[in-house]
C-alpha positions as CSV (number, residue, x, y, z in Angstrom):
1,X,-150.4,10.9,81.4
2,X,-152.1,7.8,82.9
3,X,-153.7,5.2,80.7
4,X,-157.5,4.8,81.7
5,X,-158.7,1.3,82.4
6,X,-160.5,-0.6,80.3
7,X,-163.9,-2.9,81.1
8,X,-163.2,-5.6,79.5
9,X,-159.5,-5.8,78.5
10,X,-160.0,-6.5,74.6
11,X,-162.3,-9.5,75.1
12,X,-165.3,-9.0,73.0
13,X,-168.5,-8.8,75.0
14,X,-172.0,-7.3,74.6
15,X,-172.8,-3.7,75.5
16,X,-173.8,-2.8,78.9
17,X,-176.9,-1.6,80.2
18,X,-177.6,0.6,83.3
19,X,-178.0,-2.0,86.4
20,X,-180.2,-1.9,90.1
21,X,-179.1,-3.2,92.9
22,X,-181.2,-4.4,95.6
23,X,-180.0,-5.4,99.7
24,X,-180.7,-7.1,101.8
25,X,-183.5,-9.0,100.8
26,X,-183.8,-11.3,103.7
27,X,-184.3,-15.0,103.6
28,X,-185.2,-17.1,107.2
29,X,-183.8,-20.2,107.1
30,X,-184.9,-23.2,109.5
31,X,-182.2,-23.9,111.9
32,X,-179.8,-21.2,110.5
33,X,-178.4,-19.5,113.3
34,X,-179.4,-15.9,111.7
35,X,-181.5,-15.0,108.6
36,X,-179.6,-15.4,105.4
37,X,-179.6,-11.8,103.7
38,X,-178.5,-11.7,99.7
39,X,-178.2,-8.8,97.8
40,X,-179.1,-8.9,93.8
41,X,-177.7,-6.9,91.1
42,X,-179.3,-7.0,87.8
43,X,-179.5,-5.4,84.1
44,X,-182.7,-2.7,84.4
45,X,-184.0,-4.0,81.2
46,X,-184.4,-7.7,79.7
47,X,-186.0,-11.0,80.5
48,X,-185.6,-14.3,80.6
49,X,-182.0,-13.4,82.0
50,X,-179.7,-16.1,83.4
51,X,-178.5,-16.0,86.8
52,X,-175.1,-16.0,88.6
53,X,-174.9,-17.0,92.2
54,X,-171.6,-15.4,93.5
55,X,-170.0,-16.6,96.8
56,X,-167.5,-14.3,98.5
57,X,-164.3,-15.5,100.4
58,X,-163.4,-15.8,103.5
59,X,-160.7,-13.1,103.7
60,X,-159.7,-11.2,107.1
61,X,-161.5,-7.9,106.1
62,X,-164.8,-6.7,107.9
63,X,-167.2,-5.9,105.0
64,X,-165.1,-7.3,101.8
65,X,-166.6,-11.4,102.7
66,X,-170.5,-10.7,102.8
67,X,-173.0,-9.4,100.3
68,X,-171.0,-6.5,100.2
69,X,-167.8,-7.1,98.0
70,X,-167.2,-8.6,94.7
71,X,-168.1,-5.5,93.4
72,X,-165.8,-5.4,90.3
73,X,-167.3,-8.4,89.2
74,X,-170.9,-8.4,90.3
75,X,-171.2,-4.9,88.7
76,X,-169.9,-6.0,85.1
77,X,-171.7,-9.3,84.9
78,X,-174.9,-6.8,86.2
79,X,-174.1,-5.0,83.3
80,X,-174.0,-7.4,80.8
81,X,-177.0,-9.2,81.2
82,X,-177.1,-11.1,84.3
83,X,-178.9,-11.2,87.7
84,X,-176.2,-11.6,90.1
85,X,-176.8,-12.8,93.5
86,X,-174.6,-12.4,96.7
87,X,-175.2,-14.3,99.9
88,X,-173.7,-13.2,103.5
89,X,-172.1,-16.8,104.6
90,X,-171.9,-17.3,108.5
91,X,-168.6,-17.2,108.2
92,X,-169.1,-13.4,107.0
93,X,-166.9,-11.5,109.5
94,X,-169.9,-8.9,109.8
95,X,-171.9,-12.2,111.4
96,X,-169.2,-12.4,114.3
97,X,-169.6,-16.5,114.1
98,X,-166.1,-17.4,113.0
99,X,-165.0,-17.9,117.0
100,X,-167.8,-19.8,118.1
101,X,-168.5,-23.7,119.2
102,X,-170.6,-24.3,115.8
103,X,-168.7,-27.2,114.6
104,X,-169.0,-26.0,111.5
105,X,-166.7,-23.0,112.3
106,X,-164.8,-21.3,111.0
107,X,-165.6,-22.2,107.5
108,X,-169.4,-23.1,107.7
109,X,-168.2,-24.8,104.4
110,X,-171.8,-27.0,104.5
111,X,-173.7,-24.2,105.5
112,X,-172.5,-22.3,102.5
113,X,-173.6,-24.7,100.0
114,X,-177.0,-24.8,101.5
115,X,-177.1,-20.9,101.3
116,X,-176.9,-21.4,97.8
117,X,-179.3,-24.2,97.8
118,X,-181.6,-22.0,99.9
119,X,-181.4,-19.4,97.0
120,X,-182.7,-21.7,94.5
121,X,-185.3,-23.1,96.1
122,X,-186.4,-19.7,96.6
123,X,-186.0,-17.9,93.5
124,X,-189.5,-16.9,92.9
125,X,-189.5,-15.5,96.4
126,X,-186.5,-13.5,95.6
127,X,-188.2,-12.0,92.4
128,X,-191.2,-10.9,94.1
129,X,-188.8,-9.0,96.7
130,X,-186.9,-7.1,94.4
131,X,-188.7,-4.0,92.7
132,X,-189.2,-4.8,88.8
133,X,-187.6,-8.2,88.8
134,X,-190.8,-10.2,89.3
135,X,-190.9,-12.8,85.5
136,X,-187.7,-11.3,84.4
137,X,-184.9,-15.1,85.4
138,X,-185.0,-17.6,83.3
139,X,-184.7,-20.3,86.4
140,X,-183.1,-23.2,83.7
141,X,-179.9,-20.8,83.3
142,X,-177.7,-20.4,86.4
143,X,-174.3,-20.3,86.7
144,X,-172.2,-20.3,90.1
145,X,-168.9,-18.4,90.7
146,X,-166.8,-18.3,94.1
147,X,-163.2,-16.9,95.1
148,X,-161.3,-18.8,97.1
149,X,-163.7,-20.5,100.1
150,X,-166.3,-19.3,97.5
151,X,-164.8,-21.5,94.9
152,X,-164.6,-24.4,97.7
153,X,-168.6,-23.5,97.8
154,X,-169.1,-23.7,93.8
155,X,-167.3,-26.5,93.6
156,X,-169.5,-28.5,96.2
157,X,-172.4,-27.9,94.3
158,X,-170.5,-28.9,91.1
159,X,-169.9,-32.4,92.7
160,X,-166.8,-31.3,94.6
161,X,-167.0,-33.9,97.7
162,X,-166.1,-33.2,101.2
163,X,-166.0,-34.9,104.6
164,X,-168.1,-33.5,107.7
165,X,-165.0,-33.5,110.0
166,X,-167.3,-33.2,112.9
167,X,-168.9,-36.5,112.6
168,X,-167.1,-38.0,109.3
169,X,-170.2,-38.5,107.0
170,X,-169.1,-37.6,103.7
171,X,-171.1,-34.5,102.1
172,X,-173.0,-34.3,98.8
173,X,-174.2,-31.0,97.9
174,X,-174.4,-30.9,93.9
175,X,-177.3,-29.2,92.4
176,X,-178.2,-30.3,88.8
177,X,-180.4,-26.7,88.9
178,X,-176.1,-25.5,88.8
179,X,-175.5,-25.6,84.8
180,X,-171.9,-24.0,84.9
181,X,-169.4,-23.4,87.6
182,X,-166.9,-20.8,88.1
183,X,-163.9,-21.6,90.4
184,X,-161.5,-18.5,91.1
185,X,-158.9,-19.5,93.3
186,X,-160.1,-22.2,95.0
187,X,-158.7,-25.0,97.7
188,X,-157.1,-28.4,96.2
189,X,-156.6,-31.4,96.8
190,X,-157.0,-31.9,100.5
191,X,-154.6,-34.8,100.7
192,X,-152.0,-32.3,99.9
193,X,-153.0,-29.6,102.6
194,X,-150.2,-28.4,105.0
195,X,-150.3,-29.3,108.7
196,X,-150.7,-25.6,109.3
197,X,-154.3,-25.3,107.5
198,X,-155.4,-29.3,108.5
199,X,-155.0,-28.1,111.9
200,X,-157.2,-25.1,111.6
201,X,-159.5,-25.9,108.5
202,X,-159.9,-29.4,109.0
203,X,-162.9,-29.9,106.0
204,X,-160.3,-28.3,103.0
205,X,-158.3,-31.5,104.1
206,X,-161.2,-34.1,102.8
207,X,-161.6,-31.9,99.2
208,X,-161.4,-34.8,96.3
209,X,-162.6,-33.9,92.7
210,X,-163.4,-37.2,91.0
211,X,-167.2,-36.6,91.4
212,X,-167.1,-33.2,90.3
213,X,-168.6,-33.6,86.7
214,X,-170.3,-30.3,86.2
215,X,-169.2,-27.9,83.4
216,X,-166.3,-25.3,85.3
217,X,-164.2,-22.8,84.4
218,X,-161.2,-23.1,87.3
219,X,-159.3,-19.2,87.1
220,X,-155.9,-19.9,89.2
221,X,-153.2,-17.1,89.9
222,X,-149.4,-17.9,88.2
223,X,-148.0,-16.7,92.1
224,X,-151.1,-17.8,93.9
225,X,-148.9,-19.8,96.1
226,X,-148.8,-19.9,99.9
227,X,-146.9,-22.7,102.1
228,X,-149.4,-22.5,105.2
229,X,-151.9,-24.2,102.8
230,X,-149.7,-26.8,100.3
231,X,-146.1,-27.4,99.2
232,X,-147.6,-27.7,95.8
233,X,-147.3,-24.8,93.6
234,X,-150.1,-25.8,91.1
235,X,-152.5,-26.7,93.9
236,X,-155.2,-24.5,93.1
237,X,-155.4,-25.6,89.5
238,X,-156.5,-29.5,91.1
239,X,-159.9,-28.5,90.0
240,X,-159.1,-28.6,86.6
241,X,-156.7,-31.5,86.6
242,X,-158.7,-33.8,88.8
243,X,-162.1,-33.7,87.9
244,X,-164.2,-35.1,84.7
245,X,-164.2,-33.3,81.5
246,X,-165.1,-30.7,80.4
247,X,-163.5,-28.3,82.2
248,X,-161.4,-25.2,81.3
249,X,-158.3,-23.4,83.1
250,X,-157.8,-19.9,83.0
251,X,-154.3,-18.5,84.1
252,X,-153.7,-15.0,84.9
253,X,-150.2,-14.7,84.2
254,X,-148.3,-12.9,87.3
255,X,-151.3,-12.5,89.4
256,X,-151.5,-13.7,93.6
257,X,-154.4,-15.3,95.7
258,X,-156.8,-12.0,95.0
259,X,-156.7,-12.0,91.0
260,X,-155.4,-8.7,90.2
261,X,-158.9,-7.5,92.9
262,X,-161.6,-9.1,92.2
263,X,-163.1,-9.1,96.1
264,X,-163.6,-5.0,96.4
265,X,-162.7,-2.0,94.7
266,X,-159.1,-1.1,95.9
267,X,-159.4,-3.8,98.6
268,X,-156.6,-3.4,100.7
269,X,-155.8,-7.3,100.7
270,X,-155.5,-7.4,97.5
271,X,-151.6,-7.9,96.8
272,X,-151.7,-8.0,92.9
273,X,-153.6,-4.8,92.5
274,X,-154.1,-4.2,88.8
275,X,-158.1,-3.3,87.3
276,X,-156.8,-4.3,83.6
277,X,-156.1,-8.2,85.3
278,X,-159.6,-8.2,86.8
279,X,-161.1,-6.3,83.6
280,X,-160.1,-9.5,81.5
281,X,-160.7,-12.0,84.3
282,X,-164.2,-10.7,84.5
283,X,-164.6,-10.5,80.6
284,X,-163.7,-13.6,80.3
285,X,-165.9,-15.4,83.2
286,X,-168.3,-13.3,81.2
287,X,-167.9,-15.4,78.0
288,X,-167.0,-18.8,79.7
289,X,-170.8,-18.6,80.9
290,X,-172.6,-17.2,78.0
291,X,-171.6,-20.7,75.8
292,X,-171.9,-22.7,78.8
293,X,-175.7,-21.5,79.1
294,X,-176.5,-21.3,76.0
295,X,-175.1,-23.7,73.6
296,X,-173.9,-22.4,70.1
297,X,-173.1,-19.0,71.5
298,X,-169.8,-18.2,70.1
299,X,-168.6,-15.5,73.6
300,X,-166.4,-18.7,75.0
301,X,-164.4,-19.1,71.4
302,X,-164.2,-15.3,70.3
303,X,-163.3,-14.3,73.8
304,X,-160.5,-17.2,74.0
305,X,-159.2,-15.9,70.4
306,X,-159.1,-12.2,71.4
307,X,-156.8,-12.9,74.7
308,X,-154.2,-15.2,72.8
309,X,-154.1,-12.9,69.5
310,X,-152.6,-10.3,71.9
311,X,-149.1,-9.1,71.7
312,X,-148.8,-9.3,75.6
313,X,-151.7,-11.5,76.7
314,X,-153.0,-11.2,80.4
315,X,-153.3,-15.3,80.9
316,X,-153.6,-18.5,79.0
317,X,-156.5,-21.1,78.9
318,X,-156.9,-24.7,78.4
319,X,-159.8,-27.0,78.4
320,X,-160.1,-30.6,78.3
């Protein structure tokens, strides 16, 4: 007989509520090539609820990198009292844009920081939009959690600087209105990207970390480790080790570059399959953001307690 999973792996969090989910609400955008369309999850009771905005990946699957995936992850932190909202990124693979001259292809990384600059600026817009949402964000608590390119994103608007390698003006995207960051498997250091990924994703190679001084939880995968983007085994963890305090690390102990399947529900890409991994990754996140929004809660503390009190804990965290 199978064991059934669990929601939140042993980590304390609060109950869940019954959640709505609203798509697309459409956003134009001067200039932008196509209308940015979000979708938003939230809890179907409660107010002055925080917000996360959640940037998907850019993974090879047709649906999995747009407002569409995430679900494991949008659907919990829905659940347990926050708005959650997902952008579609040009370099969505339902937008077709990843081949074209834009020199901001493939990765659009600029474009996807002002998508979730765009989303700020418009929150009261996006409230109005969505049936029974109008007064219900508090618009001083909002978090920002990516995978992978995602976490390149939320790390830009953390301070993360990059280089425009299109006409080598350095890029500053932070967002003070950004209180707490999320970075699930993100790039590194770009002086240590491989020839491989410099030649084809020329902006990861300009990634530095010194500037990036806004609160962040950095989640990293034990075998996340792939030799078309760095030597370096550790790499993804440079957003912990590089930038200003505080920050925290999370690692998932065994888990590869999709975190146990975070991006969709049985995603095919995802290598490390296992719901219990993503059940305590998500609890966790869950937590990290709770104290980081509002000071004095005790989710952060209890919820680090629980996973190392275990006899066979699913990762390890540190925080400077």
């Amino acid at each position: 007989m199978s064991t059934p999973f669990t929601e939140a792996a042993g980590i304390p969090v609060s109950d869940p509520t019954p959640v709505t989910t609203f798509s697309p609400v459409v956003l134009p955008v001067p200039g932008r090539i196509v209308d940015l369309q979000i979708k938003v999850s939230a809890p179907s009771t409660g107010s002055d609820l925080p917000v996360i905005l959640l940037s998907h990946g850019h993974g090879p699957s047709n649906f999995v990198s747009s407002l569409h995936g995430y679900g494991p992850v949008a659907d919990f932190w829905a659940a347990h009292g926050f708005v959650v909202i997902q952008p579609t990124h040009l370099d969505s693979m339902t937008l077709g844009l990843r081949e074209s001259d834009d020199p901001e292809a493939p990765l659009y990384s600029r474009s996807r920081a002002e998508d979730m600059r765009h989303i700020l600026d418009h929150l009261d817009r996006i409230e109005a939009a969505v049936p029974g949402l109008a007064g219900r964000l508090d618009h001083t608590r909002i978090a920002a959690v990516g995978h992978s390119m995602g976490g390149h994103t939320v790390g830009m608007l953390c301070g993360q600087r990059v280089t425009d390698p299109a006409d080598g003006t350095p890029v500053d995207a932070a967002d003070a209105r950004v209180k707490a960051g999320v970075l699930m498997a993100a790039p590194g250091r770009g002086e240590d990207l491989a020839p491989f990924a410099t030649e084809h994703y020329p902006v990861l190679g300009t990634t530095g970390f010194a500037t990036m001084t806004t609160p962040a939880l950095v989640i990293v995968g034990e075998n996340d480790w792939n030799a078309a983007f760095s030597d370096r085994k550790d790499w993804r963890a440079d957003a912990y080790h590089l930038s200003p305090c505080p920050k925290s690390l999370l690692t998932l102990f065994e888990a590869e570059h999709g975190l146990g399947g975070v991006s969709m529900y049985d995603a095919a890409e995802t290598t490390d399959e296992n719901p219990e991994r993503v059940a305590a990754l998500r609890a966790l996140t869950w937590a990290y953001l709770r104290t980081a929004l509002y000071p004095g809660d005790s989710a952060w503390a209890d919820a680090t307690a629980a996973l190392t009190s275990m006899p066979n804990p699913l990762g390890s965290v540190e925080s400077k």
